[in-house]
Structures are given as C-alpha cells and as structure tokens.
N, C-alpha and C positions, 0 to 999 in steps of 0.2 A: 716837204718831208715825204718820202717815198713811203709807198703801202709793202707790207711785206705781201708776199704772195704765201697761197696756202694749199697745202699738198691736198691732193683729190683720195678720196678712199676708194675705195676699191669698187663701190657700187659705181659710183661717182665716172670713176674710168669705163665702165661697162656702158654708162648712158650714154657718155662721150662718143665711143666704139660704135653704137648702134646709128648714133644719129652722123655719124661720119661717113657709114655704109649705106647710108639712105639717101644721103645727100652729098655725090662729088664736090658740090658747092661751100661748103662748109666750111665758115671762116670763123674769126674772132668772137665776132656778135653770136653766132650761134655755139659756142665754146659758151657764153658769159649765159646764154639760155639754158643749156645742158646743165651748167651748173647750177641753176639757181633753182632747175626743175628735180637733181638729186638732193639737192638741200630741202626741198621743200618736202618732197617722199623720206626722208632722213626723219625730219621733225613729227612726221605722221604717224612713225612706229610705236615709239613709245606710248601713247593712248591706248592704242589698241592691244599692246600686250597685258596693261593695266586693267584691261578691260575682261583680257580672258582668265589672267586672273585670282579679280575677285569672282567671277564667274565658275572656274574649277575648287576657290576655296567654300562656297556656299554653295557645292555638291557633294562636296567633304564633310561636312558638319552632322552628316545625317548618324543614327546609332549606329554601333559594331553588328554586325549579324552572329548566329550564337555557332556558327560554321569558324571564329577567328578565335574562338576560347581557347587559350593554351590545354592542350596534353598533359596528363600527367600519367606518369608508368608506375602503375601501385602493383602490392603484392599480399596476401593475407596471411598474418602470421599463422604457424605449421606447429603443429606439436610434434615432436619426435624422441627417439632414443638418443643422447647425448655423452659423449666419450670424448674427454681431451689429454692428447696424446703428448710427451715431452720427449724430443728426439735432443740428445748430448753428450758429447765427445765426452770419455770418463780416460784413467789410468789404472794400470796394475802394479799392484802393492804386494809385499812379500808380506804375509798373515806377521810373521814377526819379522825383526830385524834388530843386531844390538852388535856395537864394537863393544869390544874385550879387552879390556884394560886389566892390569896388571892389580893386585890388591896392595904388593910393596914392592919395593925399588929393590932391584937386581940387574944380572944380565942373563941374556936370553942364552941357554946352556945347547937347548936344542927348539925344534920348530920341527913338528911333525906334516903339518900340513902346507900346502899353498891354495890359490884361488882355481875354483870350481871343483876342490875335493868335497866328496860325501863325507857329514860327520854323523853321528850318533851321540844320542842324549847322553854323558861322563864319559866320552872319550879323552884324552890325550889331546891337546892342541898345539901348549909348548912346555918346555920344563924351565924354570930362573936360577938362575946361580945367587944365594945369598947365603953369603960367607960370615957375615956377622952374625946372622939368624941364626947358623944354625951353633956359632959358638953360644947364645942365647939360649938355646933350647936344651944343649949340652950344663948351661948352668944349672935350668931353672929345675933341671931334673937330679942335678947334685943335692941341691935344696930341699925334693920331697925327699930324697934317703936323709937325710942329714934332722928332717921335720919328724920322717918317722921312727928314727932312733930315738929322738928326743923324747919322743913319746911314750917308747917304751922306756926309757931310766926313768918315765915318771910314773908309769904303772909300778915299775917294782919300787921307786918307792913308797907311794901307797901299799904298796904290800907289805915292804916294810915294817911302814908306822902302824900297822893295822894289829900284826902278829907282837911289835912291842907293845901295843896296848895291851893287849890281850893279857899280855905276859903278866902287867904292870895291875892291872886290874881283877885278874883271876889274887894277885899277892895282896892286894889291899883288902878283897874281899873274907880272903881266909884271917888275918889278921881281925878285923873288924867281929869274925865268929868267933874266933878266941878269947877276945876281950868280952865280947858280953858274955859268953860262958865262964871264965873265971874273971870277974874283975878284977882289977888292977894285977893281971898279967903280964900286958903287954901297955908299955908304957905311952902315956898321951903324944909322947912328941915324934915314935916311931908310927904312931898309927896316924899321926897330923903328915911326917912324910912320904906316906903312902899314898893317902889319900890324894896328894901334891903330885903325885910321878903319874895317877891316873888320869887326873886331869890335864895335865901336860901331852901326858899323849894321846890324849883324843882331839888335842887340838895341833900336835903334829899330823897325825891322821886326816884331816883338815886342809892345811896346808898345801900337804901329796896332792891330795882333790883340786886344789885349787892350781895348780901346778900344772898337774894330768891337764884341767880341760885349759890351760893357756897353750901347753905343747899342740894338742889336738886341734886348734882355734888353727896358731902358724901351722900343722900339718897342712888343712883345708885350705890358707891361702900359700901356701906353697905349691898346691896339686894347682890351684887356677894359673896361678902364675908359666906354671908349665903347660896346663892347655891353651894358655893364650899364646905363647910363644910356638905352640906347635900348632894351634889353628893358623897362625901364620906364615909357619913352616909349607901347610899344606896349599897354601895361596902361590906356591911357587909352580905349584901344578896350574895350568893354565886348561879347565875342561870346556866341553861344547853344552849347554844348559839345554840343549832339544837337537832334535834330529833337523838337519839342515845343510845346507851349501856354504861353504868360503865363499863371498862375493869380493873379497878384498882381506889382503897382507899387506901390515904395514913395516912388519920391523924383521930382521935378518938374524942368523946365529952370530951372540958377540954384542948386538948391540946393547946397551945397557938405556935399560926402562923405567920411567918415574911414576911410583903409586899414584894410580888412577883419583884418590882422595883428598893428596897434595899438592896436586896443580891442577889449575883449570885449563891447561895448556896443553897436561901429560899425552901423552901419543897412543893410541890404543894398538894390539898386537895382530890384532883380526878382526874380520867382522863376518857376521853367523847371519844368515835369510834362512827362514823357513821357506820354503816354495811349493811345499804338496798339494796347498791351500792358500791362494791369492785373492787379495780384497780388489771388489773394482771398484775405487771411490769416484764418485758421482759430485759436480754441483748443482744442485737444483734451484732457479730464481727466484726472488722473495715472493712474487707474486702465486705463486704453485706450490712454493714451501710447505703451505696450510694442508694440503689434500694429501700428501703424502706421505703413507700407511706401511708398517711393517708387514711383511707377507706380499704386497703388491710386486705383481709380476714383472718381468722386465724380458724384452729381445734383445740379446747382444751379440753382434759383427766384430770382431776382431779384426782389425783391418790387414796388421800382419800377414795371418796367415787366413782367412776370410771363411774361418770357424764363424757357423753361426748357432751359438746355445743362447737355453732358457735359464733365468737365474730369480731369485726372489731378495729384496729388501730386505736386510737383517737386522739391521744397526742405524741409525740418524744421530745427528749432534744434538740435535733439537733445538737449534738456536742457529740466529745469522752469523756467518763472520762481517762485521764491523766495514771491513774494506771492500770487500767483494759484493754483499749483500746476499751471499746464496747460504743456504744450509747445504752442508755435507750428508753425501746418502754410502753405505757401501751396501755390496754384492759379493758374499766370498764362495768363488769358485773352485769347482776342485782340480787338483792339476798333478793326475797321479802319474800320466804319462808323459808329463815334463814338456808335454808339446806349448805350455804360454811362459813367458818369462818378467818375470817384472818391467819396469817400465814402455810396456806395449800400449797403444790405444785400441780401445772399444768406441763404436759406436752402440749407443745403448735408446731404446724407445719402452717409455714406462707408461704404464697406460695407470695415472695417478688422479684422476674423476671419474666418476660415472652417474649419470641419472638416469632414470626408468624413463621419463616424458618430460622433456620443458618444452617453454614457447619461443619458437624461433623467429629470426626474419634474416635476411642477406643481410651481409655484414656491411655492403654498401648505403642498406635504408636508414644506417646511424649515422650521425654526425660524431662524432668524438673528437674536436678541436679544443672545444673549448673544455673549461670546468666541470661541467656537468654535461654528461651525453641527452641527445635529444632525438626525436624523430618528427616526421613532416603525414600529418594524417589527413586525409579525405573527410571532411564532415558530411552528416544525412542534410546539405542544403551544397552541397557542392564545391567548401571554400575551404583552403589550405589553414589545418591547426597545428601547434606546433604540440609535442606533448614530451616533457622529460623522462627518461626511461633509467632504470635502474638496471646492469646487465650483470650477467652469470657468466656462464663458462662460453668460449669461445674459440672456434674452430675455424677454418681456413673461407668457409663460405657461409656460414651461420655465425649468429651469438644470438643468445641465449638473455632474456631479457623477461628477468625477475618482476618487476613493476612499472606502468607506464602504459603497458596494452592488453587489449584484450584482443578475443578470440574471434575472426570474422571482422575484424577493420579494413579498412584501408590505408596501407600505409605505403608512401611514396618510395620509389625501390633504388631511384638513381637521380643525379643532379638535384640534389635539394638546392646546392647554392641557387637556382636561374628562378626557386621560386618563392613567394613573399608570404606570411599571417594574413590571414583573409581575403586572400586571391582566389577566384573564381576560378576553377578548373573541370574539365572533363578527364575522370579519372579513365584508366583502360590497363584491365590488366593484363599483365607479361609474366613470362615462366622465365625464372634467372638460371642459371648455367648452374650445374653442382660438378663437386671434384670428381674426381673418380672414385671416392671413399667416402663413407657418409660419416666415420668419424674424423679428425680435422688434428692434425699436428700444431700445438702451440711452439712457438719460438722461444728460442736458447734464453 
C-alpha cells in the first residue's frame, strides 16, 4: 500500500530552502532530515505559547487601579424663574355669522344685495312675493271690522235692555206707592205683572252683558289672528340682524324659497359675517389645558400679511373635545381697518405658566421611558442611586422637577443608559449647553 505523501507548510519549506543553500549536496536523505527537524520545532510551539499564557493571565488577576473607574458627568440642580411657552397655528373666525333663511315660502320679488356688500343692522336684504299671505292678511282684517261691529250691536244692546228696564221698573215702582197708599187701588194681578216685566228685564239686561263680552272675547281673537297673519306678512322682508358683510348669495330674483322651519333641506338666501371683530380660535393640548387663564397674554403673527399684534384670552370651552383631546381658547381681535379676513392663519405663542423659582435639571438628566420618570444620582460614597422624580413644567433645556431631589446633588446629566444601581463612579461636573431663551416653548 503506498504512503500518501504530505504537503510541507510553509515553515517547513523555509527549512528545506535554508538547508538547500548551505549545502549544494543536498539530496533525499537530507529532505527526510529537514523535515523531521520542522516537525519537531512545529511540536515545540504549542508549550510554549501555553506557557506565556497562563503567565500574562496571572499578571491579570491583580485589582483595577482607582485611575479605570468610569466617569460620570453630573450636574446640580439650579433654581430658577420658570415660564412655559405654547407656540399654535390658530384661525380667524367672523365674531358672528348666520344664513338667512326665509320665515315662509314665497318667491324672491327683489334681492337688494350680492356678496361683499356692506349691510347695516334692519336694512333691506330681499323682499318675497306671497300671494296667499297677503290674501290672508286681507281676510283676517275683514274679521276685526266685522269683530268690531259686532261689538258695537252688543253695546247698544245693553243699552237697550238697560233703559227698558229702567222704563219697566221706575212703572212697577210707582204702582207698588199707589197701592199701599190707597189699598186696594190698584189690583193684585196688574201689580204681580209689573212686578214680572221688572224682573225680566233685568235679566235681559243680563244677557246684552253677556253678549257684549262674547263679541269682545272674538274682537280680541280676531285682532291676533290678524297680527299673526301680518307678523308673517312682515317675514317677507328679508333684514340684516347687525352690521356686517354678504359673504355669500344663494338664491336669484324669481326663485321661489322654502320656510326656513319646514325643511331641513330649505336653502338660505344669504349669509351675513360680522367682521369688525374676529375671533382667533386656538387648540390648546390636554396637557397645558390646565394653566390656561382668561386675561393671559398671547403674541400673534398673521402669516398672511405678517401683522404682528398683542391680544388677550377672552373666552375657553372649559372642556376637551372628545376627538381631538384640546380645549378651544379664543382671542377676539379688532378689525376696524378691514386689513384681516376670516379664514387667515395666525401664528399665536401664549405664555400660559409661570413660576417665581422651581428646581431645575437638563432635561437630558431624566429618563422618561418608562412609567414613572427617574434620575441617576451620585451618593456621598461614590455609587450610582437611582431616585424617582416627579416633574413640573418643562421647557426646551430644563424640567422642572417637583419631588425626587434636592438642592446640591449630584445628579448624572447624560447617558444614564451605560450606567448601572450601585456602580462606582467618579463623578465630574459639566456645564450643559442652554437655548438662547431661558424661557423654553412646549410643543403643539
């Protein structure tokens, strides 16, 4: 069985090389020495790297010198003046706005105005053609003459029955003296019918009265029935309710209009904006909702035209919307030189906190990942504590941190994550970078 033969490595080849150039003579035999002499230097290594080592591992083993203790960049918390700012895109709103719907169904006769005329509070807007109305109104005023004649046949006659009484009753009485001045005068049965005619007509008398106030009673609903027919009458008048602008026409002379009361569909005939006095309405996020005070001041940018005025917090909803999660703020501005227009953006910055002094720290020495915010302190023995902090108001480089520290700590300013609860450190403190403002804009 043949030997395989076996490739030479590379030291292997280098011995060969050497002992080739030493010796021109250099055959087989000495080929079979070279190799047997690389193989044996081959087998020699390994010892001796095992040797060096466990020899570098048991120089290793000695302690850390206190020159390899990690770094820590602390900073001590700062009391300062504290102010957080809400900078958000708002809109402008026309103070009112209302379309004008018709009160009853007609057709439009005339249309005084179209869109971007000036109106005035009972001006003229449009006038409606109702044909039935006004044969209605023509009725219901036949009815009060008709109510107040009626009324008069019933006064005369209560007058009437009054002066027949009279009549009827002055004759019963003088009869009634004659008898008892002469007895048996005047006979029982003409003084029994006297007596008879008096009582009867005092109870025509009676009657008249009760007559009079049923005439009187229909005069009174006949007079409403005609103001109501002409309160509706006057509904064909279409007026302007306040001083204000046409932002919109909807309907033409001719077209015919449906009471604004009897459909939910009906078409309005205009629409009326106040604009002398425009609201800028604001969302404010839930989080800031809370601080946000009537009278607080606001800077507002008009982007449009890049007007920049002062305005103040009038009005809040005082509640979230549901969907959005912000409470509505407005601002109503004056706009007597017509220079802003409804639907403009403002950029608007409210300055809706403030404290005299809290306790600060860079807003990098917090953690806020998790559940509950934390920070990372220096203890008087040199070891990393962790301590949960409760925070306040919060600015672009600072927050504001209610409970958890005090005053003169050490408190770790950057990379908490690289360091561990009870890790040894050398603390050294650093001056962290501030904005350009020492009050601090919170976000939308």
């Amino acid at each position: 069985m043949r030997k395989r033969s076996r490739v030479l490595s590379p030291m292997e080849l280098d011995i060969v090389k050497s002992s080739a150039a030493a010796d021109p003579q250099f055959n087989r035999q000495g080929l079979r020495t070279a190799r047997t002499e690389a193989l044996a230097s081959r087998m020699l290594w390994p010892p001796v790297l095992c040797f060096v080592g466990i020899f570098c591992g048991c120089h290793n083993s000695s302690p850390v010198s206190a020159s390899q203790v990690s770094v820590a960049p602390v900073v001590q918390p700062e009391r300062m003046p504290l102010s957080n700012q809400l900078e958000v895109a708002g809109e402008l709103l026309p103070y009112q706005e209302v379309e004008l719907h018709a009160k009853v169904s007609g057709y439009i006769r005339k249309i005084n105005v179209d869109i971007g005329d000036r109106v005035h509070k009972g001006e003229a807007l449009a006038e409606l053609d109702i044909p039935e109305l006004a044969a209605q109104v023509d009725e219901a005023q036949s009815g009060v003459q008709r109510s107040e004649q009626d009324v008069l046949r019933a006064r005369s006659a209560v007058a009437r029955a009054e002066d027949n009484h009279a009549a009827l009753h002055a004759a019963y009485v003088r009869l009634k003296q004659a008898s008892a001045a002469r007895p048996g005068l005047i006979a029982e049965q003409e003084l029994d019918d006297a007596r008879a005619k008096d009582s009867s007509s005092q109870a025509e008398i009676d009657a008249a009265n009760a007559d009079l106030s049923a005439m009187q009673h229909a005069f009174s609903a006949s007079k409403a029935n005609h103001l109501h027919y002409s309160s509706l009458a006057d509904y064909a008048h279409i007026t302007a309710p306040y001083n204000g602008v046409v932002t919109w026409r909807y309907s033409d002379t001719g077209a015919l209009v449906q009471a604004g009361t009897s459909s939910a569909g009906a078409q309005p005939v205009v629409k009326v904006a106040q604009t002398d006095i425009l609201r800028l309405r604001l969302p404010v996020p839930e989080s800031l909702a809370g601080y946000v005070q009537i009278g607080d001041t606001a800077q507002i940018r008009i982007e449009a035209t890049d007007q920049h005025l002062t305005g103040k917090i009038v009005r809040t909803t005082g509640e979230l919307d549901a969907a959005t999660r912000t409470m509505q703020v407005e601002i109503d501005l004056k706009n007597t030189d017509r220079r802003l227009s409804p639907g403009m953006y403002a950029d608007v910055t409210l300055n809706i906190e403030r404290k005299g002094s809290g306790l600060t720290v860079p807003v990098q020495a917090i953690d806020r990942t998790a559940s509950t915010s934390f920070a990372l302190v220096v203890n008087s023995q040199g070891r990393i504590e962790k301590r949960t902090v409760r925070l306040g108001i919060e600015t672009p480089t600072r927050l504001e941190v209610v409970s958890g520290l005090g005053d003169g700590e050490q408190v770790v300013a950057a990379n908490l994550s690289s360091f561990r609860v009870g890790e040894e450190v050398r603390a050294q403190k650093i001056t962290m970078p501030d904005s350009e403002e020492n009050s601090g804009k919170a976000e939308e």
